[in-house]
Phi, psi and omega in degrees: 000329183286308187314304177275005166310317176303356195262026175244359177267006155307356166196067176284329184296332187253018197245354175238001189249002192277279168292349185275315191274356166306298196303324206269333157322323188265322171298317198269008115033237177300348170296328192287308195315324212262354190257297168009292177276355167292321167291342148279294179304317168232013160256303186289294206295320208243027199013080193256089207300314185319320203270303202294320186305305182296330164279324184306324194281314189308293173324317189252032138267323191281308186291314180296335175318271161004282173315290202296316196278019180240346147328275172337304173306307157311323187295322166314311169313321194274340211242299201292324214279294207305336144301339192255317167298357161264335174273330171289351189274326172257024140260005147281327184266005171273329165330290170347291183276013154295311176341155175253154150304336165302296195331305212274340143338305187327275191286311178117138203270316169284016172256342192263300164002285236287334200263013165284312205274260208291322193298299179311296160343326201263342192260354188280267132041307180285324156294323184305306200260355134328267169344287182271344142250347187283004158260324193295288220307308158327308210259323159018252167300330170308260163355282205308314171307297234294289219307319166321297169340293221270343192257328167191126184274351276206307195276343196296311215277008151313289187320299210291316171310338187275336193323312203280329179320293192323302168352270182321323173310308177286298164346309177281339162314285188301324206279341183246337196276357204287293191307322168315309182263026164274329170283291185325332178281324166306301172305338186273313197284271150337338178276311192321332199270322165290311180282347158289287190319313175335270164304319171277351162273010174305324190283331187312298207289306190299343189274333189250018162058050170243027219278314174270014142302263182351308172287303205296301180303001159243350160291318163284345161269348155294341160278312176298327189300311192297302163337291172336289123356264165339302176308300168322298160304006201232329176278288177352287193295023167283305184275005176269337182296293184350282189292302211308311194282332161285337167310284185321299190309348170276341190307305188290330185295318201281011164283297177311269188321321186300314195288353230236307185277002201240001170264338177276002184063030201252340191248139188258149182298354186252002170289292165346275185320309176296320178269338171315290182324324156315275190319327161301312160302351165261000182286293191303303197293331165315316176286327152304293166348279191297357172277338188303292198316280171341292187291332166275312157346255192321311171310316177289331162300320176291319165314308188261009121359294173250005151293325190267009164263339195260346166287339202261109166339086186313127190277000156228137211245129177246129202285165205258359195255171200214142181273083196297138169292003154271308159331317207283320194274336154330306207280109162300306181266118148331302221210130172203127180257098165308059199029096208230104152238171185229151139228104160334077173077205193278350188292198184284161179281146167273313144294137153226117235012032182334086171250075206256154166220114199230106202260167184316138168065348168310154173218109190259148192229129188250140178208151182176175174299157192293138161079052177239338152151344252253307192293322168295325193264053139238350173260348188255343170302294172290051178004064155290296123336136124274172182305175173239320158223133186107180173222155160257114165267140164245112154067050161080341198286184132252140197321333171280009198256342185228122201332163164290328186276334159316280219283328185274331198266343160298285216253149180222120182254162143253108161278229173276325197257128170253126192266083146282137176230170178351043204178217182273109190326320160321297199272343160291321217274333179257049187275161220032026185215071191311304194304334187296178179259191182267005182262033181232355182267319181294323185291346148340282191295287173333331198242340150273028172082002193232018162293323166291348188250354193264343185273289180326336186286151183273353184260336192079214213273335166262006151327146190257153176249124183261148200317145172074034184010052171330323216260352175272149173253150193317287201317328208255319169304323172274329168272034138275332178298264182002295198301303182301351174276300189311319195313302190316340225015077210285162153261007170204131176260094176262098228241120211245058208031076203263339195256027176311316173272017190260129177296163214292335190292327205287324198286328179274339150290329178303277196309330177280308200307320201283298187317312166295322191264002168237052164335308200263002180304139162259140196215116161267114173277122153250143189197157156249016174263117156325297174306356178263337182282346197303307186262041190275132139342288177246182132219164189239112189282104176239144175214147206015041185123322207242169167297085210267023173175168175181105178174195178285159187283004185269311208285323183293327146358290190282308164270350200233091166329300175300349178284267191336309178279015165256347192267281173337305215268346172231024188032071159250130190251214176258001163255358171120185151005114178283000000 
């Protein structure tokens, strides 16, 4: 909680006129039982009509008093917690986006929601209520003794003998509920990532009839959460009975001692009376307390949540250089892979010593077995990654040396998995680039195969696309991904077997359209039809990992086996189609 406390001095005026108007809410307060009992004691018992008007009008001038500076006090709270909870989302979420694909591996993508989501709620929550109760609720009970004091003293040290009980209570409370609700948030973490698998696998699970395998595995983790939970609850509903019982139970001894005294004429009947009330506000403020103890419990586990994403060192660093358009058009290799390897955490390399040139305008085609490295080396282009050994070079940098926007305003991927997201085919197809018109979008759409079924929608270009372009068939989904990469005009195109779901006609319009209108584009294909590859400049053959060829398809024909056996398996002969 201290490490994020700086992030509250943007709003110190309210962290401090917040509780000064709590604190004078609380004074005039503990005041009102003792002018009660001044009202009792020389209005009522000697009936004195002057005396009950003039304190009664002071009392209800004293509440309205009150009533206004604990208005002030919310407002402040609600204005410090709610400023404080946006800076915290977007500075955790700019964080993010520094994050690599390992980092966010790291942590887990539903781990990152919840502590975007729920950990911030809770921390948001935990200011509100700083502000408005963690000085009043204290100063309470404090108060409430002192004020006991000055009215008998004799009778005060009742109150005061429950203080230490009370102690002990909250003490064993924190003490136990703080690790239960650090497992629950793991646990929390965890439901989360089963139901994103859940929902983004429904057609899967529903196509292989699995639904009640599926319900039984979320149902045991909705019961383990709930367990879970329960512990939590159950030690909660503890501490408010505790203190209650320790309150009451002084209550009852100062009704006895009170009763004793006020027949011996030694206790005045409106004394009595001030302290019950007392006690009853120490009662009140206790119960507040243990809801503060409750709320801050969860808040330091969620602070350090979010403390340990906002501490932690994105394990790729983005570099300060920019690539000049006289550099770019000088420079013959685009792309140069520097005896380069990878592995994904502690497993086998994926790639191994990858030592490639990749020159302007060339259009390279990678092709090998699922888990031959192709998808790793399109991800170390766009420095999703760095190498592990080696360098990836653009244009002679090596990529860490050059801003991310640089390398993204170079390079335009399709990866596999196609990412449409909420909203109007327009605004997927000119995502990030807002400003374009529509006739750069359609020639997009036009030159990724997907103007004729996109001309068929009765809205055009304002259809709504529903998330994961649900409402799309894979083929339409992937050439709305294609246009949107062609909208950029990139100077390297990297298309990731983006064209898997396409029929041989479509795909093969895909490839002459990109070739007349990018000419000077650099375009890497991975693909696994041979037949999308025939008229690639090189190709690059990859198995278990490594480069087993890199040349045209008649010399891999000729030289390169693992070519040659991918070839068979699709009666492609060395002239093309058997």
């Amino acid at each position: 909680m201290r490490y994020l406390a700086k992030y509250l001095k943007p709003y110190r005026r309210q962290c401090v006129v917040g509780p000064i108007c709590k604190l004078i809410e609380a004074i005039l307060e503990l005041i009102l039982p003792t002018i009660m009992a001044y009202m009792i004691n020389d209005g009522v018992v000697h009936q004195d009509r002057s005396v009950v008007a003039r304190l009664g009008i002071l009392m209800i001038a004293m509440v309205f008093i009150g009533f206004g500076f604990s208005m002030v006090c919310q407002y402040n709270a609600a204005l410090a917690s709610q400023g404080f909870g946006t800076d915290m989302r977007n500075l955790m979420f700019a964080h993010i986006q520094k994050f690599s694909y390992q980092d966010i591996e790291h942590f887990g993508t539903s781990s990152l929601v919840n502590r975007l989501s729920n950990d911030i709620n809770q921390l948001q929550l935990a200011v509100a209520m700083l502000i408005r109760l963690v000085i009043r609720s204290p100063f309470i009970v404090i108060g409430a003794v002192v004020m006991a004091m000055f009215l008998d003293f004799r009778l005060s040290l009742i109150l005061l003998a429950a203080v230490p009980f009370i102690g002990l209570i909250l003490f064993l409370f924190i003490r136990f509920s703080t690790p239960l609700y650090k497992i629950y948030q793991k646990k929390l973490d965890k439901f989360a990532s089963i139901l994103q698998d859940y929902f983004s696998g429904i057609r899967v699970i529903r196509a292989f009839v699995s639904q009640k395998r599926e319900k039984k595995r979320v149902m045991e983790n909705i019961n383990d959460l709930q367990a879970q939970m329960m512990k939590v609850a159950r030690l909660s509903a503890l501490l408010n009975p505790c203190t209650a019982l320790v309150i009451n139970g002084a209550v009852i001894i100062l009704l006895y001692q009170g009763a004793f005294q006020i027949q011996s004429g030694v206790l005045e009947p409106g004394t009595i009376v001030a302290f019950i009330n007392y006690a009853s506000s120490i009662l009140i403020a206790l119960v507040a307390l243990s809801n503060l103890i409750v709320i801050f419990t969860k808040a330091g586990a969620s602070a350090q949540r979010v403390k340990e994403v906002l501490q932690y060192e994105p394990t790729m660093e983005e570099g300060r250089e920019t690539i000049a358009p006289e550099e770019k058009a000088h420079t013959e290799d685009v792309l140069q892979f520097d005896h380069v390897s990878f592995s994904y955490g502690d497993g086998e390399e994926a790639v191994t010593d990858i030592d490639i040139k990749i020159r302007r305008g060339e259009t390279i085609g990678i092709i090998g077995g699922t888990g031959a490295g192709k998808t790793t080396l399109v991800n170390l282009m766009c420095r999703f990654y760095d190498p592990g050994r080696g360098s990836v070079k653009l244009y002679g940098r090596e990529l860490p040396r050059l801003r991310n926007e640089e390398i993204r305003r170079c390079i335009s991927v399709v990866p596999q998995v196609n990412e449409l997201f909420y909203g109007t085919i327009r605004e997927n197809i000119a995502f990030g680039r807002e400003d374009t018109s529509d006739e750069d979008i359609l020639q997009a759409l036009e030159d990724a195969q997907a103007s004729e079924f996109i001309r068929e929608l009765p809205q055009k270009l304002d259809t709504i696309v529903e998330r994961g372009g649900a409402n799309f068939s894979g083929g339409q989904r992937q050439r709305l991904c294609i246009a949107r990469a062609l909208l950029r005009g990139p100077a390297i195109l990297i298309l990731d077997d983006s064209s898997s779901a396409l029929d041989f006609k479509t795909d093969a319009g895909l490839r002459h359209a990109i070739r007349d209108h990018l000419p000077d584009t650099t375009k890497i294909i991975v693909s696994q039809r041979v037949g999308t590859l025939l008229a690639c400049d090189r190709i690059l053959v990859m198995k278990d990992g490594k480069a087993a060829g890199f040349a045209k398809h008649s010399l891999l024909f000729d030289t390169c086996q693992a070519y040659r056996d991918i070839c068979d398996t699709q009666e492609i002969g060395k002239e093309g189609a058997v």
